[in-house]
C-alpha positions as CSV (number, residue, x, y, z in Angstrom):
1,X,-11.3,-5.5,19.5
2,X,-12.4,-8.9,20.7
3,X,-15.9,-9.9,21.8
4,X,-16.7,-12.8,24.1
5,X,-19.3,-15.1,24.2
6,X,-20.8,-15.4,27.5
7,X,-23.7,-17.5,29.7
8,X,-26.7,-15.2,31.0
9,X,-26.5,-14.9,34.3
10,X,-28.6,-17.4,35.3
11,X,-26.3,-19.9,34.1
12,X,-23.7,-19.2,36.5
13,X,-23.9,-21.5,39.4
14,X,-22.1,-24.3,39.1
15,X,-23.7,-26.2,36.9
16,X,-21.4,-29.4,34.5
17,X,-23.6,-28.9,31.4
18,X,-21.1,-28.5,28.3
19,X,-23.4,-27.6,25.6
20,X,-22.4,-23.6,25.8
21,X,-21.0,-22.5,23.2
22,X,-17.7,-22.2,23.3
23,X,-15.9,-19.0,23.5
24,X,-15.5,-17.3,20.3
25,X,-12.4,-14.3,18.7
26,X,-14.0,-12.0,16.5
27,X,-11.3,-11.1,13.9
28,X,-9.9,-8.0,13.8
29,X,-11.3,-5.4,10.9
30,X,-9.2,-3.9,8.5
31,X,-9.2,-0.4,10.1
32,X,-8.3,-2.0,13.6
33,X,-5.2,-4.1,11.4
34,X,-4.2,-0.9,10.0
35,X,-4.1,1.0,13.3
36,X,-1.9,-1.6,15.0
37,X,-0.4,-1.8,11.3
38,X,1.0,1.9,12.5
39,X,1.8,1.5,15.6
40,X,5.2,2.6,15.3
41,X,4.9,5.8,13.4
42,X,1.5,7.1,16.1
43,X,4.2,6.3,18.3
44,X,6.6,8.6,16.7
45,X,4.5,11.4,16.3
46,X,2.3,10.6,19.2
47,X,4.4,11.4,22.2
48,X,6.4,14.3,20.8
49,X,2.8,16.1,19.2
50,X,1.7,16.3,22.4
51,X,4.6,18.0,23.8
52,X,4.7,19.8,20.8
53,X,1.1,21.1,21.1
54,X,1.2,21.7,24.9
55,X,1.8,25.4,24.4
56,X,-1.5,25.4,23.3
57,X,-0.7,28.3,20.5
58,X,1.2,28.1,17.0
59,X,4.4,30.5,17.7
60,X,7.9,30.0,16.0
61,X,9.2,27.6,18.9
62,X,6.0,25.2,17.9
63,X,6.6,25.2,14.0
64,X,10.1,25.1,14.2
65,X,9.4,21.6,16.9
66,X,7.0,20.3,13.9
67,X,8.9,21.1,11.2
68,X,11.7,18.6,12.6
69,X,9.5,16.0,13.6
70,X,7.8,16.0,10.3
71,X,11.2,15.8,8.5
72,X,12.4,13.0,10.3
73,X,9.1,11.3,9.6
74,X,9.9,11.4,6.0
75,X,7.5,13.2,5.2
76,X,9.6,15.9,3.0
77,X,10.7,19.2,2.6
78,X,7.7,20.5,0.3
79,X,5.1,18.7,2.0
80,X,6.3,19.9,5.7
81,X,6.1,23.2,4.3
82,X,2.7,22.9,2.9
83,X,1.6,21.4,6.3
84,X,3.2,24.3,8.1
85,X,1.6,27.0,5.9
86,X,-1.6,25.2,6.4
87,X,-1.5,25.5,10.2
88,X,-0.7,29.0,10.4
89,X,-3.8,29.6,7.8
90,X,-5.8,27.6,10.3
91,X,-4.2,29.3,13.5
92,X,-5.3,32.9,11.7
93,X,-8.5,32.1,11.0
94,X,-9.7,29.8,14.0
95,X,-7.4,31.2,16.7
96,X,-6.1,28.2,17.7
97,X,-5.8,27.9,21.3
98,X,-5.9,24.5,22.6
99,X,-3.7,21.2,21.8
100,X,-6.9,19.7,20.5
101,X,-7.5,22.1,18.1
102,X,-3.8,22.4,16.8
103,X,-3.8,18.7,16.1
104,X,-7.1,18.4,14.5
105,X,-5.9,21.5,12.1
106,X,-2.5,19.2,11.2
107,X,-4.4,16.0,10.7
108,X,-6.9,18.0,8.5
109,X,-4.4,19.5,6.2
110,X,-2.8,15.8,6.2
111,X,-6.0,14.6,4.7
112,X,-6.2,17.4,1.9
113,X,-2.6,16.1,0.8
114,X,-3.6,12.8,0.7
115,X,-6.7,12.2,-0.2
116,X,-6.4,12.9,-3.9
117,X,-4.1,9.8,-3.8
118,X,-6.9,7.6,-2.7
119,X,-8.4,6.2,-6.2
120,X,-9.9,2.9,-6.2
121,X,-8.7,0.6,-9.3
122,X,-11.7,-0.2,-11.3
123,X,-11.2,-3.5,-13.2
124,X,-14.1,-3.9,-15.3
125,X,-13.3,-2.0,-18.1
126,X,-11.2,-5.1,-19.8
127,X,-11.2,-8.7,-19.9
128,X,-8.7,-9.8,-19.3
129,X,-7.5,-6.8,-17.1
130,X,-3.8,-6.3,-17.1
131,X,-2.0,-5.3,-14.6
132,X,1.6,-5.2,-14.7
133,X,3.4,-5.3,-11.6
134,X,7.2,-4.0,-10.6
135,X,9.8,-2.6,-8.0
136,X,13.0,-3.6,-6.9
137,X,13.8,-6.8,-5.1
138,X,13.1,-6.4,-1.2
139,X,9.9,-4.0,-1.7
140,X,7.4,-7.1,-1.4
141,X,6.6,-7.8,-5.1
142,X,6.0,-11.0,-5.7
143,X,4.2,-11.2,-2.1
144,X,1.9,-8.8,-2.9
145,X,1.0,-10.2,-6.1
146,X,-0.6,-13.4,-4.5
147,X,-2.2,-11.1,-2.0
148,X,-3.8,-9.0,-4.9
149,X,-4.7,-12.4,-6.6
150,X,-6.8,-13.1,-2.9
151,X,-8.2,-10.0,-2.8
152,X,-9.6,-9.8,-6.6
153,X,-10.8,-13.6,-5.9
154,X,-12.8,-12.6,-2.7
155,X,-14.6,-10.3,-5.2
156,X,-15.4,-13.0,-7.3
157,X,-12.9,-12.4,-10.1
158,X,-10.6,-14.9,-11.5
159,X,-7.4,-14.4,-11.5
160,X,-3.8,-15.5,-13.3
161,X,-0.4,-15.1,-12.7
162,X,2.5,-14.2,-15.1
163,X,5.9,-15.6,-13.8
164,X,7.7,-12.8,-15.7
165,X,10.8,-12.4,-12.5
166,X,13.1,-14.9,-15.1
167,X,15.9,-12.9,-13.5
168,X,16.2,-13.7,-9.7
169,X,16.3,-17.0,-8.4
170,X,13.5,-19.2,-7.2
171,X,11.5,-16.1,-8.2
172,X,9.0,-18.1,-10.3
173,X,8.8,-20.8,-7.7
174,X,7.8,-18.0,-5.0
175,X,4.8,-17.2,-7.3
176,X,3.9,-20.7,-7.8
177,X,3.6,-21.1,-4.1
178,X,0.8,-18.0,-4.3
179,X,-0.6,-19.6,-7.3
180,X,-1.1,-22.9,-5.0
181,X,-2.0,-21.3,-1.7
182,X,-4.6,-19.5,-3.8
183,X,-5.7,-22.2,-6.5
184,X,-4.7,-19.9,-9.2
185,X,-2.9,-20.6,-12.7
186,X,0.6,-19.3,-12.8
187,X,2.6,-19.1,-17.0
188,X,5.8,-19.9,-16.1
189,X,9.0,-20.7,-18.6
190,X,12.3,-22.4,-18.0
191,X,14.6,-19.7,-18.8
192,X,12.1,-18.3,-20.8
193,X,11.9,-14.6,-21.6
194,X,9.9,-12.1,-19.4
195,X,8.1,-10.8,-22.4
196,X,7.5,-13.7,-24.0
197,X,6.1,-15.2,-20.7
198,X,3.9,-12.3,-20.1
199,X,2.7,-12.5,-23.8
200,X,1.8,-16.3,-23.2
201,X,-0.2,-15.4,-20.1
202,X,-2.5,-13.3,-21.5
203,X,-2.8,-15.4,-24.4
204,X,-3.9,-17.8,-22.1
205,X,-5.8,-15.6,-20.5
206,X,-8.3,-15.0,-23.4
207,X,-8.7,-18.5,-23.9
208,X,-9.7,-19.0,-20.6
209,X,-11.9,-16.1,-20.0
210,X,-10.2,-15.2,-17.3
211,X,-10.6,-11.5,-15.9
212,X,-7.6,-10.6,-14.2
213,X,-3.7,-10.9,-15.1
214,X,-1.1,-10.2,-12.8
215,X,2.1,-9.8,-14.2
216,X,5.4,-10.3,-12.1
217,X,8.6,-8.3,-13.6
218,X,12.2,-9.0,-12.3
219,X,13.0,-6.2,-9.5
220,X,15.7,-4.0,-10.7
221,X,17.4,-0.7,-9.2
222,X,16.4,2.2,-11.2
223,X,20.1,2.3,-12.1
224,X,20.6,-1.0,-14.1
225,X,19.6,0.7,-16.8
226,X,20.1,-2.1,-19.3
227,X,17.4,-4.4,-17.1
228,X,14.7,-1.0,-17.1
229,X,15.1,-1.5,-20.8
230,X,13.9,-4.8,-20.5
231,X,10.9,-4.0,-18.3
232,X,10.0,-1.2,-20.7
233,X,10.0,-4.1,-23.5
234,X,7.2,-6.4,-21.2
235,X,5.0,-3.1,-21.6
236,X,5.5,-3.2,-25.1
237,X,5.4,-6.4,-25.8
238,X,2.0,-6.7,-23.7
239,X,0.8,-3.5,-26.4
240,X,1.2,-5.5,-29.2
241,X,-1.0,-7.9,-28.0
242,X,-3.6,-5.6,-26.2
243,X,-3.0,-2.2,-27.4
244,X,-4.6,-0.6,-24.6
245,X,-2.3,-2.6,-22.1
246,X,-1.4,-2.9,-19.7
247,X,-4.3,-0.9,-17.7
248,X,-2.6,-0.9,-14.8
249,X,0.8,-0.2,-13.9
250,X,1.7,-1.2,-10.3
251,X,4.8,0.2,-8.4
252,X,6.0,-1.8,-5.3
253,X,7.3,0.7,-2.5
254,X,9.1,-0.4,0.3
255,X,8.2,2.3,3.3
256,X,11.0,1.7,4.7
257,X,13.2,3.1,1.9
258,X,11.9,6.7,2.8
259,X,13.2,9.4,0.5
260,X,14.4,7.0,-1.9
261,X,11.1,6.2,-3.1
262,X,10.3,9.0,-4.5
263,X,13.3,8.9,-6.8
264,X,12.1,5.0,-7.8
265,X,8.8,6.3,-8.8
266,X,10.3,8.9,-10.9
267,X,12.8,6.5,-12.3
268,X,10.1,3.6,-13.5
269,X,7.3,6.3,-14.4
270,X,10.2,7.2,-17.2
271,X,10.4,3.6,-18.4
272,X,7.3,2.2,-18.1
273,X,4.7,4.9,-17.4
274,X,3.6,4.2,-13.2
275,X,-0.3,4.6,-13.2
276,X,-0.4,3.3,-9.6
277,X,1.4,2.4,-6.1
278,X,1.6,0.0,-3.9
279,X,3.2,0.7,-0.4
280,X,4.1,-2.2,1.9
281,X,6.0,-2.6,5.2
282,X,4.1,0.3,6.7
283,X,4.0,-1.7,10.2
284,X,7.7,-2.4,9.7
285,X,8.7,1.6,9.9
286,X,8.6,4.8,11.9
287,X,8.1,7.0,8.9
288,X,5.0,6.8,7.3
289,X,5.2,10.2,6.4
290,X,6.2,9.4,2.9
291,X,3.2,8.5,1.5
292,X,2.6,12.8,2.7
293,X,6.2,13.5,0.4
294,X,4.6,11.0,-2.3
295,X,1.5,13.2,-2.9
296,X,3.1,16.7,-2.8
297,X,6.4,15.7,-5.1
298,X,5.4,12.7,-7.6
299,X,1.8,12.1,-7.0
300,X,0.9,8.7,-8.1
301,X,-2.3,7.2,-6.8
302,X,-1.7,4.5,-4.3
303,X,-4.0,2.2,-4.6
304,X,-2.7,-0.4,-2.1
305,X,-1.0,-0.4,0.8
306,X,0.6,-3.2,3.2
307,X,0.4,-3.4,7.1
308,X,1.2,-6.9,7.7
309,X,2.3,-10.2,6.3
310,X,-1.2,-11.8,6.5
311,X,-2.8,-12.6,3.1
312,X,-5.2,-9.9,4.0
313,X,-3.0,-7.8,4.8
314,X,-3.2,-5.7,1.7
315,X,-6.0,-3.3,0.9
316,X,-6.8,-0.9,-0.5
317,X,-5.8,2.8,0.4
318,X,-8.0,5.0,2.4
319,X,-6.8,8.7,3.6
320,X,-9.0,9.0,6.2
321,X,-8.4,5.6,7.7
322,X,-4.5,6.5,7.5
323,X,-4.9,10.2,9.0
324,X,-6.9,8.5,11.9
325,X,-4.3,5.9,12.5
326,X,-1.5,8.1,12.9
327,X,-3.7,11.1,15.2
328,X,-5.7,8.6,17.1
């Protein structure tokens, strides 16, 4: 992960000179940040796969071991049981015999679950693009927002924020702090409505020429109904102005939450049509099997996910890159 810097060796006697350059970090890539992002769900399936897999053949005693493990990882009933059906497929027609090849056959089903979730967001189709952004407090909303607004800067977009949270407090100051750190415009209102606020923003937007809008919402369990109603008036209000808005529809997950997320994505794909996910916190959990429950019960794409609290941090998702941090 790191590389040094180092003098030749004939520059190793003892010599005073100090124009060497001096040692240098390389920083970490995004695939070695997700792998230690991970860390804690390879190390829940790690150990116990490897017992698991010892015998070295799929029996009943092995699928009944995997089948708990991969329940406990969150992962599902219907996608454990498409994973298990997948393995004894592979165990017919391969003959599994070794560890090795048991694993490689789980990860590879893995990856045909997920990998239909892995869509990139293309952005270029409007300007201003809008993407609307919600979740319930605690999943990393507003967070993620200014590290969306880094990332779309870093590929030379421009980028503004709608303070549309009006709800919880110091929300909108929370934003303005990413608006700062990242020298972006954030529409704000004292006490102002959320859809009026989110109207405003792209208004502004236009005028500005500006390619991106993020748009906060207040987070809201999928049970208040009477503030769902409210976020499924920002998406009309945002209509009205650009009928074909907003083109993106963000979700915030919390991994953490487990099962529970799959009943918030149903829950806000009623009121405000979900056409994407974002899951953060995956370095804070042992279960990162959900994303495996996402795919086989409410597919959404995800087309973010978290591993850290670094602006960076945030990228977008990758199957393969997943499948190889949990196996590897």
């Amino acid at each position: 992960m790191f590389s040094f810097l180092k003098k030749s060796a004939s520059d190793t006697s003892a010599d005073t000179r100090t124009d060497s350059p001096p040692e240098t970090t390389a920083a970490p890539s995004w695939r070695e940040r997700l792998f230690k992002g991970l860390a804690r769900t390879r190390a829940q399936w790690g150990g116990k796969l490897k017992a698991i897999f010892s015998r070295g053949k799929v029996d009943d005693e092995l699928l009944e071991a995997l089948e708990a493990l991969l329940l406990t990882s969150d992962c599902g009933i219907e996608a454990t049981q498409h994973l298990l059906d997948e393995l004894k497929k592979a165990a017919r027609r391969d003959k599994l015999d070794t560890p090795e090849a048991i694993q490689k056959a789980l990860a590879d089903a893995l990856l045909a679950i997920l990998q239909p979730l892995e869509q990139a967001l293309d952005v270029s189709g409007h300007k201003p693009f809008v993407i609307m952004i919600a979740g319930v407090n605690g999943a990393g909303k507003t967070t993620s927002i200014g590290k969306l607004a880094k990332y779309y800067q870093n590929q030379g977009k421009s980028v503004l924020l709608a303070a549309g949270d009006t709800f919880r407090a110091a929300a909108r100051e929370q934003l303005e702090t990413w608006g700062e750190r990242n020298n972006v415009t954030v529409i704000a209102q004292d006490n102002g409505d959320p859809a009026a606020v989110v109207f405003d923003a792209i208004s502004a937007a236009r005028a500005r020429g500006i390619d991106i809008v993020l748009a906060d919402t207040a987070g809201r369990l999928p049970t208040q109904l009477h503030l769902m109603e409210e976020i499924a008036k920002v998406r009309r209000v945002i209509k009205k102005i650009e009928p074909d808005g907003p083109h993106e529809t963000l979700l915030v997950l919390d991994a953490n939450i487990g099962q529970n997320a799959l009943q918030q994505v149903r829950a806000f794909d009623k009121a405000i049509q979900v056409s994407g996910l974002i899951l953060t916190k995956l370095d804070g959990t042992a279960r990162g099997g959900v994303v495996a429950a996402i795919a086989r019960q409410c597919p959404k794409p995800v087309r973010f996910i978290g591993v850290g609290e670094k602006i960076d941090d945030l990228r977008p998702f990758s199957a393969r890159d997943f499948v190889d941090a949990l196996f590897e």
